[in-house]
C-alpha positions as CSV (number, residue, x, y, z in Angstrom):
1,X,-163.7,52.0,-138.5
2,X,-166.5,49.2,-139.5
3,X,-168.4,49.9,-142.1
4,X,-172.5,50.7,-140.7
5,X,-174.7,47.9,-141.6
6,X,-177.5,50.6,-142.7
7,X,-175.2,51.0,-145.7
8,X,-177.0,47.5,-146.8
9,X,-179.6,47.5,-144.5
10,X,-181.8,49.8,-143.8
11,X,-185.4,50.3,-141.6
12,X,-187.2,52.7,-141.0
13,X,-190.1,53.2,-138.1
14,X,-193.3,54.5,-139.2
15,X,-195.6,55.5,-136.1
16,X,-199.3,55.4,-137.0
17,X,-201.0,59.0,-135.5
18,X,-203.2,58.4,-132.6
19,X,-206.5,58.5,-133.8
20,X,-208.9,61.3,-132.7
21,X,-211.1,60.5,-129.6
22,X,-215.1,60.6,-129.3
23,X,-216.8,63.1,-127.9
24,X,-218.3,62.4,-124.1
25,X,-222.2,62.0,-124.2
26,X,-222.0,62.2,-120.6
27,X,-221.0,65.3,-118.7
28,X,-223.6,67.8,-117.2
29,X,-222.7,71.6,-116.8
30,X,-224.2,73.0,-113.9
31,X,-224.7,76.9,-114.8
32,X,-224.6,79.1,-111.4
33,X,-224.5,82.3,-110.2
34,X,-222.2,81.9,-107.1
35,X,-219.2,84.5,-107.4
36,X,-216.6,81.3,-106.7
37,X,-215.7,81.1,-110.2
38,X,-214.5,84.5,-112.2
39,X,-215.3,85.7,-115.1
40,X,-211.9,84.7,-116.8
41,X,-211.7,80.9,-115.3
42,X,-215.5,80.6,-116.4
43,X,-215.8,77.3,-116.0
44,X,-214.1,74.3,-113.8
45,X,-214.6,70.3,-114.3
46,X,-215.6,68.0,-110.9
47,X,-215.2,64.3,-110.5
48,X,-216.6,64.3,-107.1
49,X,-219.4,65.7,-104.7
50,X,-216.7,66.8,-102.3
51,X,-214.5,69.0,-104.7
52,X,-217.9,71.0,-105.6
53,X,-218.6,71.4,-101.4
54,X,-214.6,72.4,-101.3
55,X,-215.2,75.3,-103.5
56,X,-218.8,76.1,-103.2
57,X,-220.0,74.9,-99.7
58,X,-222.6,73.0,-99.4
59,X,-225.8,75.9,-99.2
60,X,-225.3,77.4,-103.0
61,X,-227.5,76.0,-105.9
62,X,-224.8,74.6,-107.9
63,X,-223.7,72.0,-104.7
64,X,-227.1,71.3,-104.3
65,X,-227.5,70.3,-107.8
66,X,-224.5,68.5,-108.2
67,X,-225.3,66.5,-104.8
68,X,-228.6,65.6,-107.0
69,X,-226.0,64.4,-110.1
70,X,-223.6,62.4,-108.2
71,X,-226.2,60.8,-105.8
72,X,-227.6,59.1,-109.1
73,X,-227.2,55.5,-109.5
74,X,-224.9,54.2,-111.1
75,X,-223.4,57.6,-110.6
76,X,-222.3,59.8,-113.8
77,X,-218.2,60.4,-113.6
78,X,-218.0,64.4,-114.1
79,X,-219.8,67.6,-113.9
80,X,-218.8,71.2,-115.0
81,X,-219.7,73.7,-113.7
82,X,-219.9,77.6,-115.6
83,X,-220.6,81.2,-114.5
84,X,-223.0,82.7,-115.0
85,X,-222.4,86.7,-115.0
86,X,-226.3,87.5,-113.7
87,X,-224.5,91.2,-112.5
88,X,-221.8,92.9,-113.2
89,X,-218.4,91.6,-111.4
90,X,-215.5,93.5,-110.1
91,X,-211.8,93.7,-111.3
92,X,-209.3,91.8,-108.8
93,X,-206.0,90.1,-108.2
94,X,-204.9,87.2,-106.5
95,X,-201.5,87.3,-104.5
96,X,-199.2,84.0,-104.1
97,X,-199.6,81.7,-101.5
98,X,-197.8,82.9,-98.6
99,X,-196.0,79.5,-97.0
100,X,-196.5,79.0,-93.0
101,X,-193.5,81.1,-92.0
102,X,-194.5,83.9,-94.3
103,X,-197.8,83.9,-92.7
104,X,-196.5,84.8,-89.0
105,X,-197.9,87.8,-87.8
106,X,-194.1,88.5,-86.7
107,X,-193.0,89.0,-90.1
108,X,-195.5,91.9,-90.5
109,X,-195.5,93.6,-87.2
110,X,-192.2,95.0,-87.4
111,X,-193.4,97.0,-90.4
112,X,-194.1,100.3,-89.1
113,X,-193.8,102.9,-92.3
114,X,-194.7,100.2,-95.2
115,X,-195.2,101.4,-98.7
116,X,-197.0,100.0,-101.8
117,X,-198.2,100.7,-105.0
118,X,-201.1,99.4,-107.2
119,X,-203.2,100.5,-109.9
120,X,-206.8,100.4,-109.3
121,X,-208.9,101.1,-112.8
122,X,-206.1,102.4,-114.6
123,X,-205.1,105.0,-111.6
124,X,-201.6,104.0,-109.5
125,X,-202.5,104.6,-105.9
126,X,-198.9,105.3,-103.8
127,X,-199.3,103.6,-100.4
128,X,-197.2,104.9,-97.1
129,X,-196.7,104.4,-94.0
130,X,-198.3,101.2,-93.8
131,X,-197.8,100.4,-90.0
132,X,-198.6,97.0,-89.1
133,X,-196.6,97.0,-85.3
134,X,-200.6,96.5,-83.5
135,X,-201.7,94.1,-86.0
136,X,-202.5,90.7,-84.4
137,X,-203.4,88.6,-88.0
138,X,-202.9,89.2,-91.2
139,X,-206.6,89.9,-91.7
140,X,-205.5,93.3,-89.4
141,X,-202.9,93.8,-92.1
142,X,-205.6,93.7,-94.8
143,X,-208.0,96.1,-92.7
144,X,-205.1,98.6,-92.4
145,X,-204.1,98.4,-96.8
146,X,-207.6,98.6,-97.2
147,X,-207.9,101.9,-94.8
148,X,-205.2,103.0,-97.5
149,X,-206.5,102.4,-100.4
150,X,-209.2,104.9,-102.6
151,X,-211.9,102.4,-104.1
152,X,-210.6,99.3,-103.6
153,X,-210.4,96.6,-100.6
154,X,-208.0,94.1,-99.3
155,X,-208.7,90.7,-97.9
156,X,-206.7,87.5,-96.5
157,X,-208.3,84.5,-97.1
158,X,-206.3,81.9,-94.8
159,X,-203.9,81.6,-97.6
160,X,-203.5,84.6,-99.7
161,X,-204.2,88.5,-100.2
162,X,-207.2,89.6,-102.7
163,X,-207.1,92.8,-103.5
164,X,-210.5,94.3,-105.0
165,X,-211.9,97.5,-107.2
166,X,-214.8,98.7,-105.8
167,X,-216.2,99.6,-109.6
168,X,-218.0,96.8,-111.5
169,X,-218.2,96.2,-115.3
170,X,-215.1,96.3,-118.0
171,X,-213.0,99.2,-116.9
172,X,-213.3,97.7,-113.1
173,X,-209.4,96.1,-112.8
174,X,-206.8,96.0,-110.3
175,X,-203.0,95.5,-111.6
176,X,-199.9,94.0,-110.0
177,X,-198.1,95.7,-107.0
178,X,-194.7,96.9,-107.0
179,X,-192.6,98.4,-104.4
180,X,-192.6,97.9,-100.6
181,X,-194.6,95.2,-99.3
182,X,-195.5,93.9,-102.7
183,X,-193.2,90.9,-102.9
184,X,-194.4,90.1,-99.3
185,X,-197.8,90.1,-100.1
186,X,-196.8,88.2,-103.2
187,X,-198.6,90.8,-105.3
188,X,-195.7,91.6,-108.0
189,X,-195.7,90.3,-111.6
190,X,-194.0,87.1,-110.5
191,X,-195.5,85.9,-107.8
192,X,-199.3,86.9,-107.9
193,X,-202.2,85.6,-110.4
194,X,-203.3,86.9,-113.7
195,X,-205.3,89.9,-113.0
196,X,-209.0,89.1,-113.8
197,X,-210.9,92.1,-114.7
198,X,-214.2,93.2,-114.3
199,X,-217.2,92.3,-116.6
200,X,-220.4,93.3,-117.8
201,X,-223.7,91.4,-116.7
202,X,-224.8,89.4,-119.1
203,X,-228.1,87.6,-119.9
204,X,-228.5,83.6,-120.0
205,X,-228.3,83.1,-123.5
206,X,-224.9,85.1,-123.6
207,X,-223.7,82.7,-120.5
208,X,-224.3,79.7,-122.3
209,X,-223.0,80.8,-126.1
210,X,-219.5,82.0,-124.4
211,X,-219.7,78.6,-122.0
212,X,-220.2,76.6,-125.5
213,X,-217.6,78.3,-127.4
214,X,-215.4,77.8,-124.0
215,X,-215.8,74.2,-123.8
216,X,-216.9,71.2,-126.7
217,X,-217.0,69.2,-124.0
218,X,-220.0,69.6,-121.9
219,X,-223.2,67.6,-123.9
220,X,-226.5,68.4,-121.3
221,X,-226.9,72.3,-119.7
222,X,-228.9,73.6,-117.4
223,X,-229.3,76.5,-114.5
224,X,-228.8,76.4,-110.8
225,X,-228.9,79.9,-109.5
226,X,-229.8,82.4,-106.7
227,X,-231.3,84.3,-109.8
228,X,-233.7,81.8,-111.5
229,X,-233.4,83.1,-115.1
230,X,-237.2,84.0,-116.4
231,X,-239.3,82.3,-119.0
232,X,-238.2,84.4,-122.2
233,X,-235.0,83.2,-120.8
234,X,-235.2,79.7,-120.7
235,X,-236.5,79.6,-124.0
236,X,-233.8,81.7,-125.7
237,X,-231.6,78.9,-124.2
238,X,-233.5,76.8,-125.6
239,X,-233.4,78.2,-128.6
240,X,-229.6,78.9,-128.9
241,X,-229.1,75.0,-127.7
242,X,-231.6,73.9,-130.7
243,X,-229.3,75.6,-133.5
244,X,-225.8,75.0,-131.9
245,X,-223.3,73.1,-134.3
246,X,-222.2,71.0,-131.6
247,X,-224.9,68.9,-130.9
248,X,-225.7,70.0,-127.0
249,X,-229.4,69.3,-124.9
250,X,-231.1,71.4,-122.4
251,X,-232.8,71.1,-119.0
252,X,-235.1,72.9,-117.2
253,X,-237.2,72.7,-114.0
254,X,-240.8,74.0,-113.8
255,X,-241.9,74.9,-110.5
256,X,-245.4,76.7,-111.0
257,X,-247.5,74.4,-110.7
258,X,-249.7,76.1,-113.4
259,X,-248.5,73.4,-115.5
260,X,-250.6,71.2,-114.4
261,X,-253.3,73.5,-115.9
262,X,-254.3,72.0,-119.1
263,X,-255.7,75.8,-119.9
264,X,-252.8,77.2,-118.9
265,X,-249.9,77.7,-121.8
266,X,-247.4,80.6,-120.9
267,X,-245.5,77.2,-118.6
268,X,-242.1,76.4,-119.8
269,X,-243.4,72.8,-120.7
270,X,-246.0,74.6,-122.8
271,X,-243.8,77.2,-124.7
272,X,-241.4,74.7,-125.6
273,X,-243.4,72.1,-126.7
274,X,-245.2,74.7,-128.7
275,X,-241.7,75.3,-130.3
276,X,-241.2,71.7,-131.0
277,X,-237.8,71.9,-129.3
278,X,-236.5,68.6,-129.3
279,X,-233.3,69.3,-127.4
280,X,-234.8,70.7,-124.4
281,X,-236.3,68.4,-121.8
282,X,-238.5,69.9,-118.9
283,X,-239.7,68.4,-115.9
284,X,-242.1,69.5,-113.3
285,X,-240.9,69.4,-109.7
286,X,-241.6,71.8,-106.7
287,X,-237.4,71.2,-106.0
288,X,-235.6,73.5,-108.8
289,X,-232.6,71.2,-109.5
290,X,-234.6,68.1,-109.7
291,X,-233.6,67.8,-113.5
292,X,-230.0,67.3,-112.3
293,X,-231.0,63.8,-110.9
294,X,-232.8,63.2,-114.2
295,X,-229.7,63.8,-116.4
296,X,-227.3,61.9,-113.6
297,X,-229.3,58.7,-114.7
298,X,-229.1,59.2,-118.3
299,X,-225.1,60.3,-118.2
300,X,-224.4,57.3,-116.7
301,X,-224.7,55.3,-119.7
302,X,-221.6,53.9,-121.1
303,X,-222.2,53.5,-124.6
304,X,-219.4,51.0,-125.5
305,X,-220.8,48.8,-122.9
306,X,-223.8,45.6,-124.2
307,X,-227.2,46.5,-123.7
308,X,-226.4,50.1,-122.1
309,X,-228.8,52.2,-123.5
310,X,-231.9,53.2,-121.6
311,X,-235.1,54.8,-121.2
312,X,-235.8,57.1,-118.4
313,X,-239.0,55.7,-117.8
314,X,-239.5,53.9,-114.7
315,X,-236.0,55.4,-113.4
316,X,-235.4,56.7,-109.7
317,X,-234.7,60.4,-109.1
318,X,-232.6,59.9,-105.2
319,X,-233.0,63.3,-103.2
320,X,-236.0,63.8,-104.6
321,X,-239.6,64.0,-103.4
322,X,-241.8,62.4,-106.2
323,X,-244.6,64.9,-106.9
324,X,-248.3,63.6,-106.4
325,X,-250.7,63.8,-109.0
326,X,-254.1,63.1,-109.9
327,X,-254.9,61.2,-113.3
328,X,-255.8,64.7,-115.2
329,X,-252.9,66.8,-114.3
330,X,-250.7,63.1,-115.0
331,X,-252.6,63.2,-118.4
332,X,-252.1,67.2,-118.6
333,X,-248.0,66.9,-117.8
334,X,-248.1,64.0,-120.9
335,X,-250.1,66.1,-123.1
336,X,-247.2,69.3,-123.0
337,X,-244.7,67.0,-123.0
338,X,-243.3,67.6,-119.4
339,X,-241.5,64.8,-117.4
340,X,-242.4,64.4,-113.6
341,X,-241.0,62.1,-110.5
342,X,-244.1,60.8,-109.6
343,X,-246.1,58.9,-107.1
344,X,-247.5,55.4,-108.0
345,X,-250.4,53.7,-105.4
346,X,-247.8,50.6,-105.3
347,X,-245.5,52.3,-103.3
348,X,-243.6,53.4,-105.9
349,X,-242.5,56.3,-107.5
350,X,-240.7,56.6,-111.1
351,X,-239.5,59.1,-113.5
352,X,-242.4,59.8,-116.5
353,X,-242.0,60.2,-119.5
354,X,-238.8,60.4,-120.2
355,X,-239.6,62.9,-123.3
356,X,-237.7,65.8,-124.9
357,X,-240.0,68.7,-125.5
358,X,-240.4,68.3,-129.0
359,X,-241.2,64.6,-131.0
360,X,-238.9,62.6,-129.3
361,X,-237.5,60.5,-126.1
362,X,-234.8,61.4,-124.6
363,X,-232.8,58.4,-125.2
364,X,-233.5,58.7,-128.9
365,X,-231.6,62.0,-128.8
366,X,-229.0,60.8,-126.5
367,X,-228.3,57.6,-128.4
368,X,-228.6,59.3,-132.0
369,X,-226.3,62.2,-130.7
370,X,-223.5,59.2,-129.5
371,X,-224.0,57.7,-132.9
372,X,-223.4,60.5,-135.1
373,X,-220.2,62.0,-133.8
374,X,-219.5,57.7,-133.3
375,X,-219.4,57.6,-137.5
376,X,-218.0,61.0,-137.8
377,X,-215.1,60.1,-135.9
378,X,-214.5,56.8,-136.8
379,X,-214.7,58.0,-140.8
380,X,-212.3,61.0,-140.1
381,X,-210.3,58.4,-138.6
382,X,-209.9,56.4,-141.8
383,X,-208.8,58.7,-143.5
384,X,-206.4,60.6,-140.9
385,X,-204.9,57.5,-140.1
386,X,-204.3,55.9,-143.6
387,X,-200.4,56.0,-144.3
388,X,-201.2,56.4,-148.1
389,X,-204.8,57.2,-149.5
390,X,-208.5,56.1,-149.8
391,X,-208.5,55.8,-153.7
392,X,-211.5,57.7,-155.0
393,X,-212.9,54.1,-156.0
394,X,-215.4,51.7,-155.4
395,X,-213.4,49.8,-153.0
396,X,-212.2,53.1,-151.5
397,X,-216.1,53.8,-150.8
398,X,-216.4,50.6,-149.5
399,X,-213.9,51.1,-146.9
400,X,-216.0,53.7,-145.4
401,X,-218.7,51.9,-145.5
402,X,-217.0,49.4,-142.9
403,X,-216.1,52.2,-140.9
404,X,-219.4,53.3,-140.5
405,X,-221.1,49.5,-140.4
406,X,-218.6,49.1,-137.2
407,X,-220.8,51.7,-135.5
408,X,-223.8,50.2,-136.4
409,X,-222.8,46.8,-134.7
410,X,-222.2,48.7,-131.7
411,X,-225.2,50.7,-131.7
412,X,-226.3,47.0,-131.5
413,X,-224.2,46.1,-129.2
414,X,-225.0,48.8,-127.3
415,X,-229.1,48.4,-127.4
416,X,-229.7,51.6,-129.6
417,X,-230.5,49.4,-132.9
418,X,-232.2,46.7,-133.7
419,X,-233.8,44.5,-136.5
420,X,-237.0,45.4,-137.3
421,X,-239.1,46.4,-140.5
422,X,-238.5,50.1,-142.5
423,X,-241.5,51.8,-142.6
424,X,-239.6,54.8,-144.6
425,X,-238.3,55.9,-148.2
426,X,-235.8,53.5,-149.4
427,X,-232.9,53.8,-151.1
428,X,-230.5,51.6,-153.0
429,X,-232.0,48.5,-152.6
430,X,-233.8,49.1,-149.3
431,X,-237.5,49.1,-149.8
432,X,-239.9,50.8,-147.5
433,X,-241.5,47.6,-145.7
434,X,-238.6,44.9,-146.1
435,X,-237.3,43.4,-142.8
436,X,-233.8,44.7,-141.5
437,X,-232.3,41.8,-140.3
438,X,-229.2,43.3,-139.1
439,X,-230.9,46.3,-138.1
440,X,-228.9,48.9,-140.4
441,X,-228.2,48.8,-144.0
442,X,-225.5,51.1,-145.7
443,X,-225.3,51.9,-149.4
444,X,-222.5,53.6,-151.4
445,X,-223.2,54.8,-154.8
446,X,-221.5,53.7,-157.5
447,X,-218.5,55.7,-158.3
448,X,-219.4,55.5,-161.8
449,X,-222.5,57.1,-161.0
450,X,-220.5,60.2,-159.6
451,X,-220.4,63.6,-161.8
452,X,-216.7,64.4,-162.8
453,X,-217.0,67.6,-160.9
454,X,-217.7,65.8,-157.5
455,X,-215.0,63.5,-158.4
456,X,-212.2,67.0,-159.4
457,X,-213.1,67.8,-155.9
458,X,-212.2,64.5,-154.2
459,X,-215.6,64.3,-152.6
460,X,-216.6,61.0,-152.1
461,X,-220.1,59.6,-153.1
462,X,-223.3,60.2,-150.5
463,X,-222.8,57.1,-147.8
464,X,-226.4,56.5,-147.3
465,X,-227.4,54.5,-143.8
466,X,-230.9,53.4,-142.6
467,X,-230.6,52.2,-139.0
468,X,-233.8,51.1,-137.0
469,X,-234.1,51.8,-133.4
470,X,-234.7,49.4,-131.0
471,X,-237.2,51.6,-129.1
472,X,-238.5,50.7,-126.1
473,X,-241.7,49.6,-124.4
474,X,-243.0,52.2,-121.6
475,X,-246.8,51.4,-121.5
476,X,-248.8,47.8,-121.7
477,X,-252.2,46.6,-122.0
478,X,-252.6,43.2,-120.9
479,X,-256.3,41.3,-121.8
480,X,-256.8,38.4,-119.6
481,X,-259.9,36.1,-121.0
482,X,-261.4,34.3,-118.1
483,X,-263.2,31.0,-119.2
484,X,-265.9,29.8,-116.4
């Protein structure tokens, strides 16, 4: 036998992790009412208008919001939607698909003394004599199980049989079938769905902490419901989305057109300006899922793309009708920070203002959002990815210091920063006043500087960065001198 050459030569492979992905600035969830999605699937992702008409038709608030989303131009790639448990839901079980031949209405009518059992809330009902001989389609057979049944009803959808408790709340639940027609109806252990039990009604801000905790994935929230939630509502939606970890926004359509009352302060645009809510954006429209439009345009934005980022200003909200205004209740809508499609006398109409509720654009919040989970990433990156170490030194430091300067150049890249003067604190050698010619400037303390117990931890030292934004200009005064 020849001797391996591994004996003298050896080589090993070393695959680098793949390194952890961004998080999407750029997906809407659509919160609804509509019992299409249970209580235990809670939430369901949509790259298309037609996949939202497929499941919800085209009538319910949550397709007529998503048509709003995806009509947006460019248009935003996906959309959640989440359930919103307004009242109290019913326990239920799904059977299996039944295939084309197990669907004939021949393979049931020669069942005359059929039997089945089920529990329905924690009782077992015994079914018998089940005779299906007059039935002419399987939604006969249901009619005849549900006849059977004690507080519970059968259906046949086209495709499969739904069995239902007639109870609502937690102890509402219906379990698999056994016995009989149970494998027929595709209702056994094997064969059906998970059992989804009944739940409790819950209020909006309960919706949206379990849909959060559900899913990091959705950024912008709002409501599109039979039920429009109330005021105290929205804001303790508001509220819950201001204090979340994972940086989140929220959006909200005022309808009453008290808003436009500048005496007037119990509005949502009022109450949450007065709160100084900077991640809730409201806009005044008399259609209630205008916002979805508004947040269409501004998910569109591909960050990693040159000169990307925008301001909603001037945009176009397609579907709907702008809102005309006179120059006070304009003025009024500016003063509590309220956004409106509006009417221009050019023939016009654009989005205005393009402002979260509290001190800040939209974009602002968008773009910083991006950025900060861009450097977090990219900086847990470094360090997950390095094969060795990041030596607790200066030139350890300064390696995260690139990592976060590559952000920075595609913050500029991307039209979120830009040079300009600092008209803030400084820090390291950054004076408030001097000129920031790249637009950013990043300063690492010394590691000599650091206090041994920081440095027993393995803590690195503060990574201090001043980025400027590039802003943008909404408004213009133009002085024309005429010379006779």
């Amino acid at each position: 036998m020849s001797l391996s050459v591994s004996r003298l030569v050896r080589v090993t492979i070393n695959l680098s992790p793949l390194a952890a992905a961004r998080r999407s600035f750029g997906i809407l969830l659509v919160v609804g009412d509509s019992n299409v999605i249970s209580g235990a699937e809670r939430i369901r992702s949509y790259t298309t208008l037609e996949s939202v008409a497929t499941d919800f038709g085209t009538s319910a608030p949550e397709y007529l919001a998503a048509a709003l989303y995806f009509g947006q131009t460019p248009k935003p790639n996906t959309l959640s939607i989440g359930r919103w448990l307004q009242a109290a839901t019913s326990g239920f079980i799904n059977g299996g698909v039944l295939t084309s031949a197990e669907a004939l209405i021949s393979a049931w009518t020669g069942i005359t003394t059929g039997v089945l059992s089920i529990s329905i809330d924690g009782v077992v009902q015994n079914l018998t004599s089940l005779d299906f001989s007059g039935a002419a389609n399987l939604n006969a057979v249901a009619v005849i199980i549900t006849a059977a049944l004690s507080g519970a009803t059968c259906t046949w959808d086209g495709s499969k049989f739904t069995i239902t408790s007639s109870t609502t709340g937690v102890l509402s639940l219906v379990g698999y079938a056994s016995t009989g027609i149970a494998a027929q109806m595709k209702m056994t252990s094997g064969l059906a769905s998970a059992p989804v039990p009944g739940y409790a009604a819950e209020s909006p801000v309960v919706c949206v902490t379990a849909l959060a905790d559900l899913s990091p994935n959705w950024y912008g929230c709002m409501f599109a419901s039979t039920n429009r939630p109330t005021n105290d509502q929205f804001v303790a939606v508001a509220a819950l989305i201001q204090g979340l970890s994972i940086s989140r926004i929220f959006g909200v359509v005022e309808t009453n057109t008290q808003v436009l009352d500048p005496l007037v302060t119990s509005d949502l645009a009022s109450l949450l300006s007065a709160l100084n809510y900077t991640r809730s954006c409201v806009q005044y429209s008399a259609n209630a899922n205008a916002i979805a439009s508004l947040f269409g345009r501004a998910f569109s934005v591909n960050f990693s793309a040159n000169r990307s980022t925008i301001t909603l200003m001037y945009k176009q909200e397609p579907g709907v009708v702008a809102e005309e205004l006179t120059e006070t209740q304009a003025q009024t809508l500016k003063d509590k920070r309220c956004n409106v499609f509006v009417e221009y006398d050019n023939d016009t109409a654009i989005i205005q203002y393009g402002v979260m509720s509290g001190d800040a654009y939209f974009d602002e919040i968008h773009g910083l959002d991006w950025f900060q989970n861009a450097v977090q990433t990219e900086v847990y990156n470094l360090l997950y990815t390095s094969k060795t170490k990041i030596p607790q030194t200066d030139a350890g430091a300064n390696q995260i210091v690139n990592a976060v300067g590559a952000v920075c150049e595609e913050a500029i890249n991307n039209g979120l920063v830009a040079p300009g003067v600092w008209n803030a604190d400084g820090f390291g050698q950054l004076e408030r006043g001097q000129y920031l010619k790249s637009g950013y400037y990043i300063y690492a303390q010394p590691i000599s500087l650091q206090s041994q117990s920081l440095r027993d931890q393995r803590i690195a030292p503060p990574i201090q960065t001043a980025v400027k934004l590039a802003g943008a200009i909404q408004e213009v005064d133009v002085i024309v001198d005429v010379n006779r």
